[in-house]
PDB file of N, CA, C and O in Angstrom:
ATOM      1  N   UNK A   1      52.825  -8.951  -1.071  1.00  0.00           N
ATOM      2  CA  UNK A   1      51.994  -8.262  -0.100  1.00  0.00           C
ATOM      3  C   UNK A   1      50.524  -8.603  -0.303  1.00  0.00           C
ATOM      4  O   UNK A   1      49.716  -8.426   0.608  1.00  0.00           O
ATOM      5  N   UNK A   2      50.144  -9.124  -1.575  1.00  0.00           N
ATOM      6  CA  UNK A   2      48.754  -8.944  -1.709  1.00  0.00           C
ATOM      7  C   UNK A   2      48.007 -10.280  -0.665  1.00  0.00           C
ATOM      8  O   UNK A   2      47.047 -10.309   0.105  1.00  0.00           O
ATOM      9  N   UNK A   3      48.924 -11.190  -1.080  1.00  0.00           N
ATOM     10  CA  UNK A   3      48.439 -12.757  -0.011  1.00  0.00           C
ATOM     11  C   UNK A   3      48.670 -12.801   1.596  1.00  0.00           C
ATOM     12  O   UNK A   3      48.107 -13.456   2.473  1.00  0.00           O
ATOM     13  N   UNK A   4      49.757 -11.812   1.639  1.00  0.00           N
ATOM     14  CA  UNK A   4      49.761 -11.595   3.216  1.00  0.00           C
ATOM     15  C   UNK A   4      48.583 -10.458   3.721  1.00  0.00           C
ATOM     16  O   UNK A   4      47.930 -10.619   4.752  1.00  0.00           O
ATOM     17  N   UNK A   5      48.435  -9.334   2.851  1.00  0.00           N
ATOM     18  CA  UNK A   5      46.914  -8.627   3.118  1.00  0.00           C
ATOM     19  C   UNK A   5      45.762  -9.792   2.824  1.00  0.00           C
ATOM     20  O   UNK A   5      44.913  -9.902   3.709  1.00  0.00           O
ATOM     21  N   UNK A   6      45.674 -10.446   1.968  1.00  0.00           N
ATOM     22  CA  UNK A   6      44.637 -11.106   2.021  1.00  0.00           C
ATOM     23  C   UNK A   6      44.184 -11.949   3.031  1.00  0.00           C
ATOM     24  O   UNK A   6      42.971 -11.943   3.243  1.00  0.00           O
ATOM     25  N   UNK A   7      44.746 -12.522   3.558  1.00  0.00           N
ATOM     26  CA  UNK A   7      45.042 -13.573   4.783  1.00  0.00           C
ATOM     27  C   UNK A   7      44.765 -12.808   6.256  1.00  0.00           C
ATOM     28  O   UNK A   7      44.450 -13.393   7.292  1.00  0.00           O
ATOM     29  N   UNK A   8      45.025 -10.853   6.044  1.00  0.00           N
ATOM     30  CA  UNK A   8      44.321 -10.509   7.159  1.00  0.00           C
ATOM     31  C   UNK A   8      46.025 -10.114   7.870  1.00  0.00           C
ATOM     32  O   UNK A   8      46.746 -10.973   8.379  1.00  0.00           O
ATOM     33  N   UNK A   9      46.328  -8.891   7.761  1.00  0.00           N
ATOM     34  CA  UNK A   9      47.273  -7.901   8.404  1.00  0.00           C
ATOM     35  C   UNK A   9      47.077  -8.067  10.195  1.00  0.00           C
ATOM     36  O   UNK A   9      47.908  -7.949  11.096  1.00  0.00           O
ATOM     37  N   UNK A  10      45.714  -8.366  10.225  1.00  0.00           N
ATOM     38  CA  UNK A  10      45.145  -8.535  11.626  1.00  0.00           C
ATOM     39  C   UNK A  10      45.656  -9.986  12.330  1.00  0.00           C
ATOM     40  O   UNK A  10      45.516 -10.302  13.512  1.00  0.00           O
ATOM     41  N   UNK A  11      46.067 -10.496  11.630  1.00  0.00           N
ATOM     42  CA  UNK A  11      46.034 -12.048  11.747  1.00  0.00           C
ATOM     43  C   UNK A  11      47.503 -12.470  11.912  1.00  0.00           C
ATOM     44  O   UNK A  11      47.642 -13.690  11.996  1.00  0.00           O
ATOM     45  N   UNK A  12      48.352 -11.923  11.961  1.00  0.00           N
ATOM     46  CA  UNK A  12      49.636 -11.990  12.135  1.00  0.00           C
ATOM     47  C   UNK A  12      49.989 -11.727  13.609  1.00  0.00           C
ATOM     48  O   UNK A  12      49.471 -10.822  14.263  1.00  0.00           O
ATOM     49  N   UNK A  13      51.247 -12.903  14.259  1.00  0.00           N
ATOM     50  CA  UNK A  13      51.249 -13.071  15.472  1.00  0.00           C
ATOM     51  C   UNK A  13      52.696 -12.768  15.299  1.00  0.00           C
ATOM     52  O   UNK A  13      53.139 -12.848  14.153  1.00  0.00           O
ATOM     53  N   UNK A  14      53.624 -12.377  16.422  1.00  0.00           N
ATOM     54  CA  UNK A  14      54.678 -11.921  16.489  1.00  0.00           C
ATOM     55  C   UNK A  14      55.059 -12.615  17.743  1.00  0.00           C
ATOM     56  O   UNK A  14      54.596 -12.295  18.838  1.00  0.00           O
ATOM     57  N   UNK A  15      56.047 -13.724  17.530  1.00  0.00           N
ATOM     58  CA  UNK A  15      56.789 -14.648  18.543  1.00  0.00           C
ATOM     59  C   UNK A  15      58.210 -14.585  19.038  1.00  0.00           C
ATOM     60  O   UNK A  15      59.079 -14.959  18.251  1.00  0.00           O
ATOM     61  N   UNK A  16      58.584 -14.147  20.286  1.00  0.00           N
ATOM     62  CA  UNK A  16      60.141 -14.331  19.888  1.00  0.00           C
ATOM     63  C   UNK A  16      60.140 -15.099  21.223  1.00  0.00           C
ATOM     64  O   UNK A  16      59.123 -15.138  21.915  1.00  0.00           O
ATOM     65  N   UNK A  17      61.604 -15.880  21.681  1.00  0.00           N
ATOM     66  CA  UNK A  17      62.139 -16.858  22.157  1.00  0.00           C
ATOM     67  C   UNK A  17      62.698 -16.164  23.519  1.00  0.00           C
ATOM     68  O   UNK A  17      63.497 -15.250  23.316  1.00  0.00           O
ATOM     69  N   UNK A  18      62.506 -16.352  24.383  1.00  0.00           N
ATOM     70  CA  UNK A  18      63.474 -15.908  25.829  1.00  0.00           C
ATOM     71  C   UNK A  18      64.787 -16.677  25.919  1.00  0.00           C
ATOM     72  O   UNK A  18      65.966 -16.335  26.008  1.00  0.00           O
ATOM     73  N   UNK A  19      64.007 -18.095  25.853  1.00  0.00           N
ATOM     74  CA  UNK A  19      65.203 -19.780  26.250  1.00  0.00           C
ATOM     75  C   UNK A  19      66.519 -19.325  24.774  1.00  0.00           C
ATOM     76  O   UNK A  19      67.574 -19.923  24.560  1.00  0.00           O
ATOM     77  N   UNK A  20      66.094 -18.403  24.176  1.00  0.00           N
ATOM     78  CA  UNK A  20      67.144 -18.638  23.118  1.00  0.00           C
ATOM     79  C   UNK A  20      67.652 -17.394  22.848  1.00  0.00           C
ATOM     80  O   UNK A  20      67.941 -17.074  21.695  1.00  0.00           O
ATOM     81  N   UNK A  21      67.813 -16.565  23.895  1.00  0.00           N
ATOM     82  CA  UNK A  21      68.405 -15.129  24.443  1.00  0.00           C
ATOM     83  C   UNK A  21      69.733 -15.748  24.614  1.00  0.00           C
ATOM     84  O   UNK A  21      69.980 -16.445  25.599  1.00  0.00           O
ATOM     85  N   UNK A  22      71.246 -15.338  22.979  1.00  0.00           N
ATOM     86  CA  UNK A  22      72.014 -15.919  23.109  1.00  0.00           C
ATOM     87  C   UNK A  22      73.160 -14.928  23.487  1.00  0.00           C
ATOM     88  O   UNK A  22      73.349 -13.817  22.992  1.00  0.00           O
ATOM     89  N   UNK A  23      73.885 -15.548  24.461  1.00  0.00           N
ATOM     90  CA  UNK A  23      75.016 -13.843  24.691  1.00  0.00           C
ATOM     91  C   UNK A  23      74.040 -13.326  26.102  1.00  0.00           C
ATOM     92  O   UNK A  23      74.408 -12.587  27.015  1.00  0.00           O
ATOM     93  N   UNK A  24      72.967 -13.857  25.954  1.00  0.00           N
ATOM     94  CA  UNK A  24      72.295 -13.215  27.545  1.00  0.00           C
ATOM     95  C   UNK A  24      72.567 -11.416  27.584  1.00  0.00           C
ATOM     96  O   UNK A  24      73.317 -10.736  28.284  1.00  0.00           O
ATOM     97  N   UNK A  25      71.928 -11.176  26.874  1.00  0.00           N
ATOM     98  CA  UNK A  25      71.846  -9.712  26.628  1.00  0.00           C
ATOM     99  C   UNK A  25      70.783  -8.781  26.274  1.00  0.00           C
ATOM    100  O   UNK A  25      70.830  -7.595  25.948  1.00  0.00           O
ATOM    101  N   UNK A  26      69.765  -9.637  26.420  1.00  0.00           N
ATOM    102  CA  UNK A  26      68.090  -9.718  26.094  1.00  0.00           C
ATOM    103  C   UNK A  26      67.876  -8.826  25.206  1.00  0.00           C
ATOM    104  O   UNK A  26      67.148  -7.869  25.467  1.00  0.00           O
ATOM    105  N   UNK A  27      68.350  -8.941  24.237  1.00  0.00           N
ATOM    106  CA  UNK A  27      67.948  -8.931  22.773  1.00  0.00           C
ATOM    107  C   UNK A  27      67.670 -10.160  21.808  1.00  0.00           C
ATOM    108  O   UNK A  27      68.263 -11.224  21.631  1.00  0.00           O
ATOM    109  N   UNK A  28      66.199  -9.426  21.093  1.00  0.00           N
ATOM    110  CA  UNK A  28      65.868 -10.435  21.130  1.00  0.00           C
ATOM    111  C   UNK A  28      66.592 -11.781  19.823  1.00  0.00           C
ATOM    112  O   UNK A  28      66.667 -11.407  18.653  1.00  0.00           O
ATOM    113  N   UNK A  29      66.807 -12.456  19.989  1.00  0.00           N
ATOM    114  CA  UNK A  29      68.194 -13.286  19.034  1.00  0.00           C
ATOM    115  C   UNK A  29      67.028 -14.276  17.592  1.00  0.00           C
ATOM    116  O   UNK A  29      67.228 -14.372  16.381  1.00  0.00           O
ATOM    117  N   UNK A  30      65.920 -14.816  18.429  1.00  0.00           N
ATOM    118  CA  UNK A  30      65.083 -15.483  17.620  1.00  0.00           C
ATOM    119  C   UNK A  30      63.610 -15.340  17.789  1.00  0.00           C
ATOM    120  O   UNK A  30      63.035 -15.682  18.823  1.00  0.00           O
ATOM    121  N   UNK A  31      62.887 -14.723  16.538  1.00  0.00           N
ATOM    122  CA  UNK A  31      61.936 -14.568  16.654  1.00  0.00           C
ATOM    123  C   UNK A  31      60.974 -14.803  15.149  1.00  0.00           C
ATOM    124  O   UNK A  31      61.513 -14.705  14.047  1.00  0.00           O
ATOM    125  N   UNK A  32      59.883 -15.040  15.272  1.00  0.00           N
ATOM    126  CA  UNK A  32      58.978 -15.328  14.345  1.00  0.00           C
ATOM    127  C   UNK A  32      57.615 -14.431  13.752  1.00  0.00           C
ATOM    128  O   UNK A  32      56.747 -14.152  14.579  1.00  0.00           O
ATOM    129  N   UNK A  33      57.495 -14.137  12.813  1.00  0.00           N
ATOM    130  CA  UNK A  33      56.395 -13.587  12.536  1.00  0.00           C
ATOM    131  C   UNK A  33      55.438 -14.375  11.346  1.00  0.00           C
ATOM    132  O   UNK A  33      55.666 -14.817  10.221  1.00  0.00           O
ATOM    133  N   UNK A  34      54.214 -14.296  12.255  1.00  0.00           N
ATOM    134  CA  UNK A  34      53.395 -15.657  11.365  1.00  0.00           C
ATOM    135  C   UNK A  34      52.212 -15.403  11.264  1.00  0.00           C
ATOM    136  O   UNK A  34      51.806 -14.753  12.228  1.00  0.00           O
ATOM    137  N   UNK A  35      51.099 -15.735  10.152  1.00  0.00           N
ATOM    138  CA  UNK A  35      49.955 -15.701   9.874  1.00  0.00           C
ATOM    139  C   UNK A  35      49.413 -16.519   8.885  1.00  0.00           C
ATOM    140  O   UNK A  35      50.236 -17.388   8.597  1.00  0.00           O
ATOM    141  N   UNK A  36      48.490 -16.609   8.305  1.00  0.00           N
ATOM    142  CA  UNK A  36      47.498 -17.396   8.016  1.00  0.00           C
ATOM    143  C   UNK A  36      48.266 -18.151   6.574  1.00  0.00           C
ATOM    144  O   UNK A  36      48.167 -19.325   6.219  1.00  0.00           O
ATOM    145  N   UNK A  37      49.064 -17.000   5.902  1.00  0.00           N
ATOM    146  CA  UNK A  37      49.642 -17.166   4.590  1.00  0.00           C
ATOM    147  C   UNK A  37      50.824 -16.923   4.868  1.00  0.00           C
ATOM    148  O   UNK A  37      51.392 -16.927   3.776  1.00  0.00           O
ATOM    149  N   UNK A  38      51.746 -16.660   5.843  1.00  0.00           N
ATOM    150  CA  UNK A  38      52.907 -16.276   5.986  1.00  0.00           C
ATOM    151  C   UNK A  38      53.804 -16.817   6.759  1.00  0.00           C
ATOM    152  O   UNK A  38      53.075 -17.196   7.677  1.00  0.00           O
ATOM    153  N   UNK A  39      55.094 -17.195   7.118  1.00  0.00           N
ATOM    154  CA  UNK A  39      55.930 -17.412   8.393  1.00  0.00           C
ATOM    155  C   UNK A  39      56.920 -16.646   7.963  1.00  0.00           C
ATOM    156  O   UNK A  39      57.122 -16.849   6.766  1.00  0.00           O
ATOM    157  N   UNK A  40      57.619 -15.859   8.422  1.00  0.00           N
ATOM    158  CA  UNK A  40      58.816 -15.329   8.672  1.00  0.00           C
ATOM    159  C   UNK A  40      59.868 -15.825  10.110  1.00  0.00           C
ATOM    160  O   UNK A  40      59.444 -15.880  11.264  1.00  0.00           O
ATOM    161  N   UNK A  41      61.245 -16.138   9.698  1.00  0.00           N
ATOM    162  CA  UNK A  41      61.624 -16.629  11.195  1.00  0.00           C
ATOM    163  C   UNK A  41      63.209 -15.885  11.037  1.00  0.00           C
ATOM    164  O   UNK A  41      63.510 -15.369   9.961  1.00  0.00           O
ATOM    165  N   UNK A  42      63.917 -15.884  11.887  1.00  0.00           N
ATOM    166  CA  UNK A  42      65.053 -14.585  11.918  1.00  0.00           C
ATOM    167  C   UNK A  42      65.553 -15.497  13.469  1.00  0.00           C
ATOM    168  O   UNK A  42      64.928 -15.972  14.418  1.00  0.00           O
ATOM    169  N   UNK A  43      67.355 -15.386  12.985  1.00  0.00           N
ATOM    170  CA  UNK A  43      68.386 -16.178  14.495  1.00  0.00           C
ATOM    171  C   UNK A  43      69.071 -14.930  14.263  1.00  0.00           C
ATOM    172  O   UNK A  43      69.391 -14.731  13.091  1.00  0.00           O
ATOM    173  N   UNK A  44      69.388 -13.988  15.159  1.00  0.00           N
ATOM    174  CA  UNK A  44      70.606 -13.254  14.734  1.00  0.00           C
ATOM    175  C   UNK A  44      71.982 -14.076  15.202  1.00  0.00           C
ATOM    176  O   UNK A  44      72.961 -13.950  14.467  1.00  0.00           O
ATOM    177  N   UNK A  45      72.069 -14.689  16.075  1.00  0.00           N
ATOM    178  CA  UNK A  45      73.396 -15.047  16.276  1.00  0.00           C
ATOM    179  C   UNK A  45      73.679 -16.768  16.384  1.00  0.00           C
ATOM    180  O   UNK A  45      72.694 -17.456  16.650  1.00  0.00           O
ATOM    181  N   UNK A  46      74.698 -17.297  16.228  1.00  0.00           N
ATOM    182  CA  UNK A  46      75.951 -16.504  16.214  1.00  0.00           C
ATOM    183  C   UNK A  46      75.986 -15.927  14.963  1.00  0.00           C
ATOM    184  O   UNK A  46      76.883 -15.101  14.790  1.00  0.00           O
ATOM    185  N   UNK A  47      75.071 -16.203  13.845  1.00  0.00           N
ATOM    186  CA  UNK A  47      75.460 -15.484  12.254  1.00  0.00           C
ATOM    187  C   UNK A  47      73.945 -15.414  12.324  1.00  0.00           C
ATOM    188  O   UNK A  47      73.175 -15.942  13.126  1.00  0.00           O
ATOM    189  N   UNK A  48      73.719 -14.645  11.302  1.00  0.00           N
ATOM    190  CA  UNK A  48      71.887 -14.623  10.597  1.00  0.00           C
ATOM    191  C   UNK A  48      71.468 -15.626   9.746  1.00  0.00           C
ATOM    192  O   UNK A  48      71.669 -15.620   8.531  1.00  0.00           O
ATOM    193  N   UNK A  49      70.882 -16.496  10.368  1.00  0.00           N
ATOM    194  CA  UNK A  49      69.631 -17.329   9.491  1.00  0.00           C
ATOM    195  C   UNK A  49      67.984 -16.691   9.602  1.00  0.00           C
ATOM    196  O   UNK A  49      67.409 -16.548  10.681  1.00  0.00           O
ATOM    197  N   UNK A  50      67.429 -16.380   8.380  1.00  0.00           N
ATOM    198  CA  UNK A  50      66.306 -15.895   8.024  1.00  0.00           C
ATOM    199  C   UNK A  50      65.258 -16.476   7.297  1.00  0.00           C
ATOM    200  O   UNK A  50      66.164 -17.057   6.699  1.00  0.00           O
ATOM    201  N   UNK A  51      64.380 -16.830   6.840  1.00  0.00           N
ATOM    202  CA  UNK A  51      63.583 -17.107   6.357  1.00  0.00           C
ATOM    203  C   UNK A  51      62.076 -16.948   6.151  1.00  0.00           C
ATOM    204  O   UNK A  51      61.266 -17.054   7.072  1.00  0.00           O
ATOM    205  N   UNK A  52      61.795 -16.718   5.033  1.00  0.00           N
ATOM    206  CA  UNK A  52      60.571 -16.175   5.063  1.00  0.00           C
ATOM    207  C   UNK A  52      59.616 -17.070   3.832  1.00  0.00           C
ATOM    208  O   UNK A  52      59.966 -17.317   2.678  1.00  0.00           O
ATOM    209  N   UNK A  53      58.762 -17.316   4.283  1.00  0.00           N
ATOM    210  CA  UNK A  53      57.783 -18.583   3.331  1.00  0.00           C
ATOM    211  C   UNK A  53      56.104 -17.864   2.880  1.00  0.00           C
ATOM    212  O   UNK A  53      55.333 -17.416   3.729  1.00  0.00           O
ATOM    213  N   UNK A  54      55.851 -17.892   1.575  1.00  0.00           N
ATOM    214  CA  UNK A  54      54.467 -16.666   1.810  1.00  0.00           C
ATOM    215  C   UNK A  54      53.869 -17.657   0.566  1.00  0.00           C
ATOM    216  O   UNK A  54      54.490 -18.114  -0.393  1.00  0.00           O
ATOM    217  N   UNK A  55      52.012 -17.871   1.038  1.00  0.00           N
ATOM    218  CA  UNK A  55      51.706 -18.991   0.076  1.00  0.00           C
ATOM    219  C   UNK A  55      50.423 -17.894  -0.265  1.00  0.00           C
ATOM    220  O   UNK A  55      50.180 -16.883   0.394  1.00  0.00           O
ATOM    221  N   UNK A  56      49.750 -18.321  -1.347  1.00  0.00           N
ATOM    222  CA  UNK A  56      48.285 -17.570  -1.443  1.00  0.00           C
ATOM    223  C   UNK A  56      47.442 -18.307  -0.494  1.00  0.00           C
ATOM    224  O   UNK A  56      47.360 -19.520  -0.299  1.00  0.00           O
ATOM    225  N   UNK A  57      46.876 -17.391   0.018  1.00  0.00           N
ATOM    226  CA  UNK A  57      45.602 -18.242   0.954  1.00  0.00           C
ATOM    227  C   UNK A  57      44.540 -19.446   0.467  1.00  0.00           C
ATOM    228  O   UNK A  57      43.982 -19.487  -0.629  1.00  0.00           O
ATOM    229  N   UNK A  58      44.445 -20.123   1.230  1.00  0.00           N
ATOM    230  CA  UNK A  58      43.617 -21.246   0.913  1.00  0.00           C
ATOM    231  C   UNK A  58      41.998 -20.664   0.813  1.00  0.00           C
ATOM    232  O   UNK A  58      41.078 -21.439   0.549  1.00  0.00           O
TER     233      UNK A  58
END
């Protein structure tokens, strides 16, 4: 937490995918959360792939 506060709580963008609305049920299936020191990315289907990458700020 300390490098993702450092990098600015403010600074984090929250992305998710329409084209990849799978099952067409508009939930959302793939989405990203990203900032300066951070990416987080999340598929729920057909299984969960997740990933999350967190560096100290430059």
């Amino acid at each position: 937490m300390k490098h993702i506060k450092a990098g600015g709580i403010e600074n984090l963008h929250l992305s998710f995918y329409r084209d990849e609305n799978l099952g067409d049920d508009e939930v959302w299936d793939v989405w990203q959360l990203e900032g300066p020191s951070m990416v987080s990315y999340f598929r729920g289907l057909p299984h969960v792939h997740a990933w999350l990458h967190i560096r100290e700020p430059s």
